[in-house]
N, C-alpha and C positions, 0 to 999 in steps of 0.2 A: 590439793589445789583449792585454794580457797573459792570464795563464790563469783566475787571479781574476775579473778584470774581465770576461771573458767568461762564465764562469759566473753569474756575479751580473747582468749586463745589464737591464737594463725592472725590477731588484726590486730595493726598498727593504726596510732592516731594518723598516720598519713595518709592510708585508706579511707578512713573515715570522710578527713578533709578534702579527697577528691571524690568522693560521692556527696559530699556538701556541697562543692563546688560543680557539679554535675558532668565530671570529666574522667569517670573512672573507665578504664579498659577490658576488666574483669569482674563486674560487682557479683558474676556468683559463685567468687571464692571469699567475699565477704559473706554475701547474706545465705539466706535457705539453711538447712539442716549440717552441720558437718560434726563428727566423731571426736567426742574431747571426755577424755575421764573416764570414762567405763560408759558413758552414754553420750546424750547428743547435745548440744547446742544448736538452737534453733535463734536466727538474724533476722530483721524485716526494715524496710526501712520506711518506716514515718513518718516526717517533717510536722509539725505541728501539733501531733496526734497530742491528746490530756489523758490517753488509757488504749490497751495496745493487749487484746488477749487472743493466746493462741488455741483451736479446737485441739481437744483430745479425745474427740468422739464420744458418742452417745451420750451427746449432750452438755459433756462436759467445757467447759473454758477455763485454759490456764492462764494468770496474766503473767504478761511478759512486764519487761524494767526496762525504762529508758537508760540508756549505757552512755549515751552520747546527748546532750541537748540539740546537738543538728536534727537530728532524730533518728537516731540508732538504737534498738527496741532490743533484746533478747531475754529467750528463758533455758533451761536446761532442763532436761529431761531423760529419762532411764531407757522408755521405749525407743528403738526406730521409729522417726520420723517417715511418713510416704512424701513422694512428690505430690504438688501440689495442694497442699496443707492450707486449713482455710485460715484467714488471721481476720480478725475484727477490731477494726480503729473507732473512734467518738474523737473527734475533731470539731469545735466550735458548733456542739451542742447536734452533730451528726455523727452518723454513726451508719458505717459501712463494712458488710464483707465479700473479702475478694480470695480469691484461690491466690497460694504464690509461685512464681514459674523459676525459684531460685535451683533446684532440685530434677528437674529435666535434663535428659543430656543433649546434646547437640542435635537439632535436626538438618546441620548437614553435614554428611558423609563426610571420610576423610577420600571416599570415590570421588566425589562430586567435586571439594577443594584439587583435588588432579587435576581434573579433564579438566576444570574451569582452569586454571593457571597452566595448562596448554593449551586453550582457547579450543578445546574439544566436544563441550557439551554441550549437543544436540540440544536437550527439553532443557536447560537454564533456565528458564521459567518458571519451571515446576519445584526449583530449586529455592533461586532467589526471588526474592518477593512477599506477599503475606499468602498462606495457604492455611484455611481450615483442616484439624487434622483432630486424631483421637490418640494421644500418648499415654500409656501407663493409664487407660479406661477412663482419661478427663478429655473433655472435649475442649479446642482451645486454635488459636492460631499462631502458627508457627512464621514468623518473621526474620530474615534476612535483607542484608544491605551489603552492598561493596562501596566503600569508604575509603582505600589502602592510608591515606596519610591523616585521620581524620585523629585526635584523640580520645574520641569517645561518642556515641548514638546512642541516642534513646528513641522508643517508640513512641508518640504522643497519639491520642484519639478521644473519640467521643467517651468512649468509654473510660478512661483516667482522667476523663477532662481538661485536655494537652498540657498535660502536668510533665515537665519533660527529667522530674524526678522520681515518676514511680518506676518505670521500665526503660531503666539503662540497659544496653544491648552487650553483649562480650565479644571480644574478638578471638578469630579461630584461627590465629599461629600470624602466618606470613604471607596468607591467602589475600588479605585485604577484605575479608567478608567477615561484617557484624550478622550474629544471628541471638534471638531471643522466643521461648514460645511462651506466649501468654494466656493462661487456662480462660475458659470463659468469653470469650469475646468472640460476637455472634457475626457469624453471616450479614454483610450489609453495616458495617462498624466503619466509620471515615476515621484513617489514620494518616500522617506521616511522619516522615524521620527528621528527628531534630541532633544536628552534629554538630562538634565542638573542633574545629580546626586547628589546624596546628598551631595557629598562631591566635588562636583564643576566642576567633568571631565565632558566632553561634547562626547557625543557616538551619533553615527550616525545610525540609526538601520534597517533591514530591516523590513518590516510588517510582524508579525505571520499568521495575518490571510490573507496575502495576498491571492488574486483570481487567478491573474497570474504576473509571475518577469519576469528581463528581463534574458537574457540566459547568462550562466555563459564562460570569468569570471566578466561580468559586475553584481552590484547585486542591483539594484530596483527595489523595487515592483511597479506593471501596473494598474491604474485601468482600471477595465474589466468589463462590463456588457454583458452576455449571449446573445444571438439571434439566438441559436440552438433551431429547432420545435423538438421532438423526434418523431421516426415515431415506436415503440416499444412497442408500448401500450400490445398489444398483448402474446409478450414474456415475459413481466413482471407480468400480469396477470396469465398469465400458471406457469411460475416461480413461484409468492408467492404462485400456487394453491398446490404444492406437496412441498415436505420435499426431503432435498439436503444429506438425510441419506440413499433414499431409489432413486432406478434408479444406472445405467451406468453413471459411470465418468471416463472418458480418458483425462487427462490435459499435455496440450502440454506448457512448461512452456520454456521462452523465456526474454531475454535480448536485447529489441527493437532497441538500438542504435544497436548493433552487428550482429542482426541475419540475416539481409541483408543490404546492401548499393546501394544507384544509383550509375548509368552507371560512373559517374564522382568520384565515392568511396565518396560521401557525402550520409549523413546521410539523410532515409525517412521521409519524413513528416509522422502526423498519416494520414492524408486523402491517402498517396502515399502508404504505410505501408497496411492499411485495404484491400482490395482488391486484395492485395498478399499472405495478411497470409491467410485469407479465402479461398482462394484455393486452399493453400497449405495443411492446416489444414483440410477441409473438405474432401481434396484427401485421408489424411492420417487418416481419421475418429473419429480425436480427438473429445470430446464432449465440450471442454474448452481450453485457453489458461491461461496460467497464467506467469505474466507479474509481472518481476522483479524492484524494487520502482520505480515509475513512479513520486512520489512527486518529487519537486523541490528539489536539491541537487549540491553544488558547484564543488565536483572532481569524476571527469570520473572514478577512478581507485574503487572508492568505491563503485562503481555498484548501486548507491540509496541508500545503507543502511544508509547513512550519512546525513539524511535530514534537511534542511530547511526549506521548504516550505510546512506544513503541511495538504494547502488546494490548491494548487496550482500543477497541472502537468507541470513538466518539459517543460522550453522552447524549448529545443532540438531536439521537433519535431513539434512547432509548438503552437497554443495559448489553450485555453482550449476547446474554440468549435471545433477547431478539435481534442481534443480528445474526444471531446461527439460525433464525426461524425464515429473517428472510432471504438467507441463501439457499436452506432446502426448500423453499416455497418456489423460488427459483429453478433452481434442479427439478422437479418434480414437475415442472412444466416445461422444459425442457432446453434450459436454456444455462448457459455457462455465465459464469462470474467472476471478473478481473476486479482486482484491487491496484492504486498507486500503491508504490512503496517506496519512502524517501532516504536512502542511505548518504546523498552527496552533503547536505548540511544537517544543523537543526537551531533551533533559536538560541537566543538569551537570554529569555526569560528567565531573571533567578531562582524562582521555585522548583524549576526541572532541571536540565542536563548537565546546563552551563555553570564550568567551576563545582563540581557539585560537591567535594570534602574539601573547599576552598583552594583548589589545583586545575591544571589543566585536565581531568581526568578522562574526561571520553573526547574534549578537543587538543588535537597537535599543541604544544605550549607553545611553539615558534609561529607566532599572528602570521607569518609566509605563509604557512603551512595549513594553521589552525582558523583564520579567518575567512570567508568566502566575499570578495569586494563588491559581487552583485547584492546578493542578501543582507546583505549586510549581518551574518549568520557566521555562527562554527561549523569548523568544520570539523568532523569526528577524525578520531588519530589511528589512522589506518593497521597501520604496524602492530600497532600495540594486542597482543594477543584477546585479552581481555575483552576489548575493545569490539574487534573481531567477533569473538564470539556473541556477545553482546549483539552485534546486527543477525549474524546466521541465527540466531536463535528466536530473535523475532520475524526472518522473512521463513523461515519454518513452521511458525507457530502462525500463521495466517495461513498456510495450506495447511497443517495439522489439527490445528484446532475448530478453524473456521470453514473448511474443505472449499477455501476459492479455490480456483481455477487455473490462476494464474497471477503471475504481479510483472505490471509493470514497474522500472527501475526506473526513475526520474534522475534527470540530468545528469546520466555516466558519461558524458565526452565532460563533463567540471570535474572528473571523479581521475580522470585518465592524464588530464595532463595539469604538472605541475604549474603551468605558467599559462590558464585560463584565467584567461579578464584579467591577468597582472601584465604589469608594463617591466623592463628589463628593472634587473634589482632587487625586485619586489617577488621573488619567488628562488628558491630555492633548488638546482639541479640532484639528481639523484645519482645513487654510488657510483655509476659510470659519465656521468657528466651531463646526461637526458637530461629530456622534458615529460618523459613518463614516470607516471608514480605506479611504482612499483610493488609498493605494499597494496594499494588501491586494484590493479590490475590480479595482484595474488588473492585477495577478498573476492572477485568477484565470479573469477575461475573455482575459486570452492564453493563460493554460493552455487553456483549451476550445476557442479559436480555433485554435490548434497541434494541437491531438491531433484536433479534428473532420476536419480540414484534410487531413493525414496520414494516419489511421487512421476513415474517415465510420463504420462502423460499433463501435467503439468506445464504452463507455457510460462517460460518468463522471458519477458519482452526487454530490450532497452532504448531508451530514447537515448540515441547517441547521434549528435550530428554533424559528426567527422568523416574523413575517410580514413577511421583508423580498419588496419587489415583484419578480416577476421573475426569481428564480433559474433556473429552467429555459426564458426565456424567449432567445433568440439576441442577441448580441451588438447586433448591428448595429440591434437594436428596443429597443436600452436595458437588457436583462439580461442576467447573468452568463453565461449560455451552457451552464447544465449541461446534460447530457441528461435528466436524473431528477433528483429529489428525493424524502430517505426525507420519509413524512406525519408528523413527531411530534405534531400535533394529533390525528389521527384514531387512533396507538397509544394519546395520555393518555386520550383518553373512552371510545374502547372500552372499555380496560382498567379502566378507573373504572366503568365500567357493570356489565361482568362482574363486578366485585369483588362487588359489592353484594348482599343477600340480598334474591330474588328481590319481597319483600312492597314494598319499597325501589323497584324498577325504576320503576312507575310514574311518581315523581316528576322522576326522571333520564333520561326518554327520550328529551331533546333531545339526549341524549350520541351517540346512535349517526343520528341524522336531523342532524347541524350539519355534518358532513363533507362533507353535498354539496352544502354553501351556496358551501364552496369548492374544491369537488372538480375545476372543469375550468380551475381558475389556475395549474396545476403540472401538472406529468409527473409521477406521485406514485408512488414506491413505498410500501407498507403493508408495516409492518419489524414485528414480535416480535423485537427486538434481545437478545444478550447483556448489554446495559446494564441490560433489564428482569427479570433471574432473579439479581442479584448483589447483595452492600453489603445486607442484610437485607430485598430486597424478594421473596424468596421465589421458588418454579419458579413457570410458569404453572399449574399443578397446584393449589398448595398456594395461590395468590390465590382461588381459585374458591371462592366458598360452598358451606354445606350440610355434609350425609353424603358417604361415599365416591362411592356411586352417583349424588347429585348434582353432586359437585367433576367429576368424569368426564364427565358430559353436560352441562354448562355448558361444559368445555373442548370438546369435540366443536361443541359449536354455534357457542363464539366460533371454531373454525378455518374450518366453513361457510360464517358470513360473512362472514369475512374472505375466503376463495376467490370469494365472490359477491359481494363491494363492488368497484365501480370501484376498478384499480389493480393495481399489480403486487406479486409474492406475496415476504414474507422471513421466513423461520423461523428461530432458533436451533440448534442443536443440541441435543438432550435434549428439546426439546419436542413433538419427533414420535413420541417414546415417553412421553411424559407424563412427564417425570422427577419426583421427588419432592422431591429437596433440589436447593438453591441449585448455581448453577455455579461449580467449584471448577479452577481452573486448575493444581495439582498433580495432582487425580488424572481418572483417563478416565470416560466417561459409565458411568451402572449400567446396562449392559446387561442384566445378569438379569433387570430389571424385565420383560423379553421374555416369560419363564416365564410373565408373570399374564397371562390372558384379557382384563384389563382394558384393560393396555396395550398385547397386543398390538392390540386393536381401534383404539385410537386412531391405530400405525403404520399399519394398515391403512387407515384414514378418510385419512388423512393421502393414503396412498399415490392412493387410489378420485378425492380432492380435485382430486390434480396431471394426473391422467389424466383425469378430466372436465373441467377446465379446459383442458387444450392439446385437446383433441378438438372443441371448444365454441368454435367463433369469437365468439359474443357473448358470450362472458365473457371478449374480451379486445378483440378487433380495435374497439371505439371505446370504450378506458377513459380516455382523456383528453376528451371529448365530449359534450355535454348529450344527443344522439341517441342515446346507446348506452342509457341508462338511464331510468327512469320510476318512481316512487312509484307503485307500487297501493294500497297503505294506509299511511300514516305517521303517523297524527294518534290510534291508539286508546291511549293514554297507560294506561289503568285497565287494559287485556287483559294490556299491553307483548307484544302481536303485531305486526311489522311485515311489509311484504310487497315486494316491486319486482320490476319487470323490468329486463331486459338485453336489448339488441340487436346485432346483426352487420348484416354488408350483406345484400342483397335477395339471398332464398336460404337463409341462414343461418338454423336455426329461434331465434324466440327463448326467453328464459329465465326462468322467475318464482323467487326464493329466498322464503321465509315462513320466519320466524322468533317460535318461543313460548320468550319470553324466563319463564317462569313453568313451576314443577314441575305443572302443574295442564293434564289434557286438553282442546282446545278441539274440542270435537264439531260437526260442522258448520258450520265456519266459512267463510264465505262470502268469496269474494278474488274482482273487478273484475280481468278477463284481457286484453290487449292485440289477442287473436285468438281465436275461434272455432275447433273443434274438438276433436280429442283429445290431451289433454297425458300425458307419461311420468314418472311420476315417477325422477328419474336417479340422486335421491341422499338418504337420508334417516339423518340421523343417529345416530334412535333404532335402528337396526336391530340384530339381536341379532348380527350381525357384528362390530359394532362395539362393543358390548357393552352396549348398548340393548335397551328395552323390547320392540321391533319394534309399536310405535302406529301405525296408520296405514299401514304398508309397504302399499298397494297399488299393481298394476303402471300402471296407466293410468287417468286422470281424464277425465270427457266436458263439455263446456262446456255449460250451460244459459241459453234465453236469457231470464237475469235482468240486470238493472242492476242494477250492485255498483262503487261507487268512482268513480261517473263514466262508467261504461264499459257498452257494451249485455251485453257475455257477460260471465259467473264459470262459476269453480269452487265446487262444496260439497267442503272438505276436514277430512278428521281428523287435527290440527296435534296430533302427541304432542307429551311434555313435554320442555321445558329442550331444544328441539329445531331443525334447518333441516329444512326440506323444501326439495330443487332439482329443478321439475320443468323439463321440453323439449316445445315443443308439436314435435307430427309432422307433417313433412312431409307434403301428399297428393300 
């Protein structure tokens, strides 16, 4: 075989011309080392190079022949070539050498292409994506992409100088996964995928599965390799040991960019961030924070809901092991940690999801199906295996990697049914003729069935707010399987109730007695969401009727009962200080409000609330349970006085909350008591602590034996105004 013909052996001019044209599908059965002659032929590809030499160790350099003017380099050689062979170009008076990655085999599995194309693999992550690794004793980073209709990917980065002709990527069968490992490319390297679509556009993408990007509005994915020890062992052990249904939850729920800033009004790192909310939070005795999308996300104004970066925490405060430092710094103080998790849409932003190998590929192609009318957002394509695994594998990789606590699921009543926010026409019925999406509902059952499964004490929450059947109800009894669900009925009428000027209440008092018509169908959290202080509906503050003095003790009261209603506890941020204006995600809360008397009493009430609750087994230990709870007065519509108990198990004292939803003192007012003897009062709203009247503050009430409500004993109580009274009968 002549010299020519050896060099050229297994490659056709048409190979050549589709790695000219940067759209080849397999360049490393072109280029790297392959077996011709009795020895090797060794390919590289070039573009411009004026001299092209390849190592043959200790020292030596063979040069290689341009074979192709595109620039197609090769030499021949006797010995075995190893994988990544060093090649050295001089290009317009430079002169660079780089390892070449033609000679590698796959890194990934033909395991991994399985379970992925049955939408089964768990760590997907660890799969696809860029991953520092050490092959064949060179260190280098091994990159994948899922592409299926794409003609061809290349890697571009700092390190090729988004050349998107040095590292074409190969496809691995029928999988739809591009993968290439690139020797030499260090920890902390911006790269992304640049693909050639079927129809010839050229898209420049960022990584799905990126670990960590760079901070917007620049948008590269980083590769990242972890070097966070976790010191948590302990709180994660205790965690999976109990059920996230039963216990005290107080969640202090929080939008990290906004809720404080440094000295300079720049944004906290997490490491700067940890050790302030912990203080704060533990003063105020939340049991949890919960932290609004933390994934990667390109505009500030959409609070995270508009993600990106499905496995990646926002750069905005920092890389991802400081966000593993500040959820053990968290844990270690003793407190749990929710993350949003956004599965019902994602954006358009070109450089991420949307269209990403020029197709509908993670959104429904049918705009019915695939476009969201509120967000004006995609929606991902439920069905689709891939797809699927694609979200399981990131709402996993937030409790696996990051050890939160939990996730919340945003917006699943848009996830459930096909014909939200569409008008007739405009939405699509499913195989039986429904309005439920069925692949959506199937996604969501294996989500909970996986992370229950894996991680039992784990909460995942949904904000769902339908009456569909069952969301918190287990799989295997016919519902979705969540652990929780927030109550959005029970936030619309309370908050409708409160609004209302006090003379008004009467007529609306079925608003705060309907909640427990359905209060033991659900695992319920009772949320005061960010959703309800923004878009013109005012702070909880400023909803409140009335004078100053009365906006303040209607707030006081509705936080009362809400600590005394069946259900688990969620407050905003700003509303523990009573903030005054709306939440503005530019700038940090008004903390100076602190200076007023007024509100610091409400911090305080707030604080007195979380610490009599977790202390108070019957204000928790049966809040999903008709036993835990009792109407002693529900029916005086004209007073709008209401009263109930609470109970815990045998031992437990129980609990009476009264509530005078009226500016107006009720003097002796007579409350049907569940037990006989002497009650404490624990907690009274009006108290001049809190920046109340102090009505009523007396220490302990004696039960007389009158019939009152059904019941042989009452109390005679003095119910100040716009107020809660929580008392505790005494143990003897």
């Amino acid at each position: 075989m002549n010299r020519i013909a050896r060099l050229w052996s297994g490659v056709t001019s048409e190979e050549v011309a589709h790695l000219a044209h940067r759209d080849h599908a397999s360049p490393h059965r072109v280029l790297g080392a392959h077996p011709v002659d009795g020895g090797w032929v060794v390919r590289t590809w070039r573009p411009g190079a004026a001299s092209v030499l390849l190592d043959r160790g200790r020292g030596r350099w063979l040069a290689m022949e341009r074979i192709h003017d595109d620039g197609l380099w090769a030499a021949w050689v006797r010995n075995v070539v190893p994988p990544g062979v060093r090649v050295r170009a001089t290009r317009d008076g430079v002169t660079w050498t780089a390892r070449e990655p033609w000679n590698f085999l796959p890194t990934v599995g033909d395991l991994d292409l399985h379970l992925f194309g049955e939408g089964r693999h768990q760590r997907l992550h660890e799969v696809l994506g860029a991953h520092p690794r050490r092959v064949d004793g060179i260190d280098g980073v091994a990159f994948a992409v899922w592409a299926p209709t794409a003609r061809a990917v290349s890697v571009v980065g700092d390190w090729n100088l988004w050349d998107d002709r040095a590292h074409p990527m190969r496809t691995l069968g029928a999988s739809g996964v591009w993968e290439i490992f690139v020797p030499e490319v260090p920890v902390g390297a911006k790269y992304q995928f640049e693909l050639v679509t079927a129809r010839g556009e050229r898209l420049r993408k960022t990584d799905p599965f990126a670990a960590r990007t760079e901070n917007r509005p620049a948008q590269s994915s980083i590769v990242f390799a972890s070097q966070h020890a976790w010191g948590d062992g302990g709180w994660v052990a205790a965690r999976d040991a109990r059920s996230a249904q039963r216990g005290p939850m107080s969640v202090y729920e929080l939008h990290a960019t906004s809720w404080r800033h440094g000295p300079d009004g720049a944004w906290l790192s997490w490491r700067d961030l940890a050790p302030l909310l912990a203080d704060y939070v533990s003063a105020l005795g939340f049991t949890h924070v919960e932290l609004l999308p933390v994934s990667e996300h390109p505009f500030d104004g959409s609070w995270g809901y508009q993600v990106t970066g499905y496995f990646a925490p926002t750069a905005r405060h920092g890389d991802p092991d400081d966000f593993r430092a500040f959820v053990d710094h968290l844990h270690a103080r003793g407190i749990g940690v929710i993350v949003d998790w956004v599965p019902a849409h994602f954006p358009r932003d070109p450089h991420a999801l949307a269209r990403f190998d020029g197709t509908a590929l993670f959104e429904h192609p049918d705009p019915r199906l695939g476009d969201h009318p509120d967000w004006g957002t995609h929606v991902f394509n439920f069905g689709r295996v891939e797809v699927r695994n694609f979200l399981l594998a990131s709402a996993r990789a937030w409790v696996a990697d990051f050890h939160v606590d939990g996730l919340r699921v945003d917006a699943v009543a848009s996830m459930l049914y096909l014909d939200y926010s569409r008008p007739a026409g405009q939405w699509v019925p499913n195989a039986h003729g429904g309005r439920e999406n069925l692949e959506a509902v199937s996604l969501l059952q294996t989500l909970n069935e996986q992370l229950h499964a894996e991680f039992p004490g784990v909460a995942v929450i949904a904000e769902e707010s339908t009456a569909w059947p069952g969301v918190t109800r287990p799989v295997f009894g016919g519902g979705l399987g969540f652990t929780l669900k927030w109550n959005m009925g029970w936030m619309h009428d309370t908050l409708g109730y409160f609004q209302r000027d006090p003379i008004h209440r009467a007529h609306h008092h079925h608003q705060l007695t309907f909640g427990l018509v359905y209060a033991w169908s659900e695992h319920f959290v009772l949320a005061l969401s960010h959703d309800e202080v923004v878009h013109g509906k005012r702070s909880l503050l400023e909803k409140m009727p009335g004078d100053r003095w009365q906006r303040f003790a209607n707030l006081r009261a509705l936080y009362a009962w809400m600590w005394g209603h069946p259900g688990r506890k969620l407050l905003f941020m700003g509303a523990e200080i009573a903030a005054v204006r709306e939440w503005n995600e530019a700038a940090t809360l008004d903390w100076g409000l602190l200076d007023d008397g007024a509100h610091r009493g409400v911090s305080r009430l707030v604080g007195d609330l979380n610490a009599l609750y977790r202390a108070t087994p019957a204000l928790w230990r049966h809040d999903d349970a008709p036993e835990g709870f009792q109407w002693l007065d529900a029916d005086d519509a004209s007073s709008s006085v209401l009263a109930f108990a609470r109970f815990g198990d045998d031992g437990d004292a129980p609990v009476i909350v009264v509530l005078n939803a009226t500016p107006v003192v009720h003097e002796a007012r007579r409350v049907g008591v569940p037990a006989a003897g002497a009650w404490r009062v624990v907690l009274n709203t009006d108290a001049a602590v809190y920046g109340g009247s102090d009505v009523g503050n007396v220490a302990v009430v004696h039960t007389q034996r009158v019939t009152a409500h059904g019941r042989p004993d009452s109390l005679v109580l003095r119910v100040p105004p716009l107020a809660v009274v929580i008392l505790a009968r005494e143990i003897p």
